[in-house]
Structure formats: C-alpha cells, structure tokens
N, C-alpha and C positions, 0 to 999 in steps of 0.2 A: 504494500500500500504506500502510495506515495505521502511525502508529509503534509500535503494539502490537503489528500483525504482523510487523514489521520487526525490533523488538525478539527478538520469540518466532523466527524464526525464526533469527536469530543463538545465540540463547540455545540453541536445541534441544538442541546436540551436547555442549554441556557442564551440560544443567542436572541431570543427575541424580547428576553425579560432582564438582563444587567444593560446599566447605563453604554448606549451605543451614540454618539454625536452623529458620527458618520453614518449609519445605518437610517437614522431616524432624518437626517436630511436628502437621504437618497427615496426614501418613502415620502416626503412633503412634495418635492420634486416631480416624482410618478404621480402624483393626486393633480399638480397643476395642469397633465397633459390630459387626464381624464376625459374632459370634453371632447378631444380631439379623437378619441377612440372609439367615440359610441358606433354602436354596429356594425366594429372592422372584428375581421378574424386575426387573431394575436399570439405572436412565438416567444414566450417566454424564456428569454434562455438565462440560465443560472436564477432559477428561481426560489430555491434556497428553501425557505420555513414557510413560502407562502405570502411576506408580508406584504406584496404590494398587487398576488394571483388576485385576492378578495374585491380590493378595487376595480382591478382589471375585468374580472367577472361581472362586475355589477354595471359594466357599461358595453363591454365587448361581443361578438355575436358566439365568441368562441375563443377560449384561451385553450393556450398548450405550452405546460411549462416544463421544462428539460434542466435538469441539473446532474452533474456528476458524483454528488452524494447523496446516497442510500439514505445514511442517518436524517441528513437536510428535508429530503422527498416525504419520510416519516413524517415528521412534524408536519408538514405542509398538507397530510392526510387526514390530520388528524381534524383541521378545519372544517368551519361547514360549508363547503365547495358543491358549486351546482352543479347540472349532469353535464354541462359545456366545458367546462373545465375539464382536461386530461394534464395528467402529471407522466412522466416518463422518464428513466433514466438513460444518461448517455454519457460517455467516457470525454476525457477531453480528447481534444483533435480526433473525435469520430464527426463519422456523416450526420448530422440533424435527421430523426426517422420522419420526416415530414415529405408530401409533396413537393414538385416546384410550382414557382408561380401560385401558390394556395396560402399568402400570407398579404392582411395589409400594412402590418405594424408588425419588425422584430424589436422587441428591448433587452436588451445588456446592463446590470446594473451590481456593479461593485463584484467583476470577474474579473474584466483583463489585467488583472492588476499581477493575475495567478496564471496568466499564459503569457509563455516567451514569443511566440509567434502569431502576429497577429492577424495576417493575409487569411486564415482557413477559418475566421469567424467572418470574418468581410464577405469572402466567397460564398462560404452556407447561407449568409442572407441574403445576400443578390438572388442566391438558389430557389430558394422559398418566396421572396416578395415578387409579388407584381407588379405591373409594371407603376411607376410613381410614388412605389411603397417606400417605408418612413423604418428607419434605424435610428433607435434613439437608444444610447450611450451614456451611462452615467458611474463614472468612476473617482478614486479620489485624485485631485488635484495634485498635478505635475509637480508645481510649487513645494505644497507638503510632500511629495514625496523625496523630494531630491533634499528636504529640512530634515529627512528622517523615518518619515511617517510610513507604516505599514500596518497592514490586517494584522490584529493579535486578541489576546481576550487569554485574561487569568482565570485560572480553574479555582475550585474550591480549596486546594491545597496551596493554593501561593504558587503554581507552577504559570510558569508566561510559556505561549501557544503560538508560537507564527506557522503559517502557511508560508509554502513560495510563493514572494514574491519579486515580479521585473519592472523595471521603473519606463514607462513612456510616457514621453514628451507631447504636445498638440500635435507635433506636426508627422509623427508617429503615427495617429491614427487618421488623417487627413490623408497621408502618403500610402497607409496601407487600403484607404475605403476609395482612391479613386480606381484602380484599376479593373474594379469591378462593378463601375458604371454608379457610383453614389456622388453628390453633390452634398457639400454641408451647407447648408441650411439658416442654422439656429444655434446658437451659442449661450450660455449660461452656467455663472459661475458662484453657484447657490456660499456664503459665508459667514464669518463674522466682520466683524470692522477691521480687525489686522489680516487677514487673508482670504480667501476664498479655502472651501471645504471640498468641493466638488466640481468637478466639467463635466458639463450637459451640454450631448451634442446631437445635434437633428440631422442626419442626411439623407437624403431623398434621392431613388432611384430614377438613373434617367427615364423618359415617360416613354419609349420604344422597346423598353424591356431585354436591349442586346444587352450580351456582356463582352465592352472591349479586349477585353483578353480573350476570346472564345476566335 
C-alpha cells in the first residue's frame, strides 16, 4: 500500500470531524459553483468522505464519484446518498470507469496535490466531458505550498500522517490542461488576508469536442 493510501485510510474516520481550514474552504468553494451544476451529469473525482457528493446531489442530474481509497469511499456510504449518486473505486493513474463524452462537469478537489503526473487526469476528463464541458480544480495554493504547507492530520496518539505529496505551480496545470483541448476560464483564490488558501480553477473544453493531441 502506498503511503497515501495508508495515510487516507487512517485519516478516513476522522477527516470530516477534526479542525480542517483547508478542507472546509474547499467545501465553501464547491457550494459557490452549485448553481452552475443544476441538471449536469457530474464526475467526481477524488471524492473522499463525500463532503461536497451531498451538495453535488442535491442539484446535479447525476453524480459519480471515484476515489482511490477504500477507507474514504466507506464513509462517503455511509451518507444519505440518493439512487443518482454512484460511488466507485479507482487506482490512481487508472482509466476513469466512465463513458466518453457522458460528462458535463469533472471536479478535482484537494488531489493533485498527491499525483506527480499531471497530463492523465487532464486527459480522462477531456475523455469523459462533452463537448464545452467544465473542469473545475480546487487545490491548495502554490504559495503555501512552496511556504511549507502539505496534506497531514495527527492521529489520536500524537503521531503526524502525511501522504505524498508534489508541489505544482499555476502554470503546471495551465501547461498540462491545454493539450487536451481545455481553456481556463475562471480563476479564484479563496483566503485569508495574509494569503490565499486555495486555486480554483474553471477550464472549459473546446466547444468541437477534438482532442489536439489525438
């Protein structure tokens, strides 16, 4: 097991109830875009405990959320999830088990933090969206990360918990989303008054549905 799964799946049982800044502005974030979802079909990816499926649900015609921990997926079952909502699990750098072209909305929120390679998430959602469909990206800020900052979370014993993780920059994920026909969009850098917290980014697929690398 690697130590992100190992991490994640430690973390599961407490990550949605200890003090989390960053989890809890990545959730305020996902509520702001809610309107913009009502009756798209929606690819969840890295959906963790669920916290943000429930919203998702409540406006979308159809969610489907993929995460690569077992433990994560648990919890996210344990909700009261309606029959539109599917949960399923998936390895990282596997294929997304989804159709192509059968998505209107992919979201990404507080993962690539935990993949070194960022081209095969770009690609799976080109894969899956339709055409003008909407990738929206929410991870922690460049800034903090390069001051320090990483995924962690102390157990009951006093032990401290990191996953891996790889540091990318803006233009990292600009550089890796065009070659698969995305356009950014939308920019937001949810914080406090000495930093930003988070980049929230919106790219929208070209409206012909190629993909330039194909």
């Amino acid at each position: 097991m690697s130590k992100t799964a190992t991490a994640y799946t430690v973390w599961a049982q407490h990550y949605d109830c200890v003090p989390n800044p960053t989890r809890d502005a990545d959730h305020a974030a996902m509520l702001r875009l809610l309107p913009r979802m009502a009756g798209c079909d929606l690819l969840e990816f890295g959906c963790g405990t669920g916290k943000n499926t429930v919203g998702f649900a409540s406006v979308a015609r159809s969610v489907w959320g993929l995460d690569a921990s077992e433990a994560m997926l648990s919890m996210a079952r344990r909700r009261t999830l309606p029959a539109h909502v599917h949960l399923t699990h998936v390895a990282v750098g596997a294929p997304w088990p989804t159709m192509s072209a059968s998505m209107d909305v992919v979201t990404v929120s507080l993962v690539l933090e935990h993949i070194e390679s960022l081209p095969q998430v770009f690609a799976e959602a080109a894969r899956v969206l339709r055409p003008k469909g909407w990738l929206w990206i929410s991870e922690l800020h460049p800034i903090r990360q390069w001051q320090g900052s990483r995924a962690h979370f102390i157990d009951s014993t006093g032990r401290r918990h990191e996953p891996d993780c790889y540091q990318h920059g803006f233009s990292d994920y600009v550089d890796a989303a065009r070659p698969w026909g995305f356009h950014l969009q939308e920019v937001e850098e949810p914080g406090d008054a000495e930093r930003p917290r988070l980049l929230v980014m919106g790219f929208q697929l070209r409206p012909d549905g190629t993909n330039p690398v194909d």
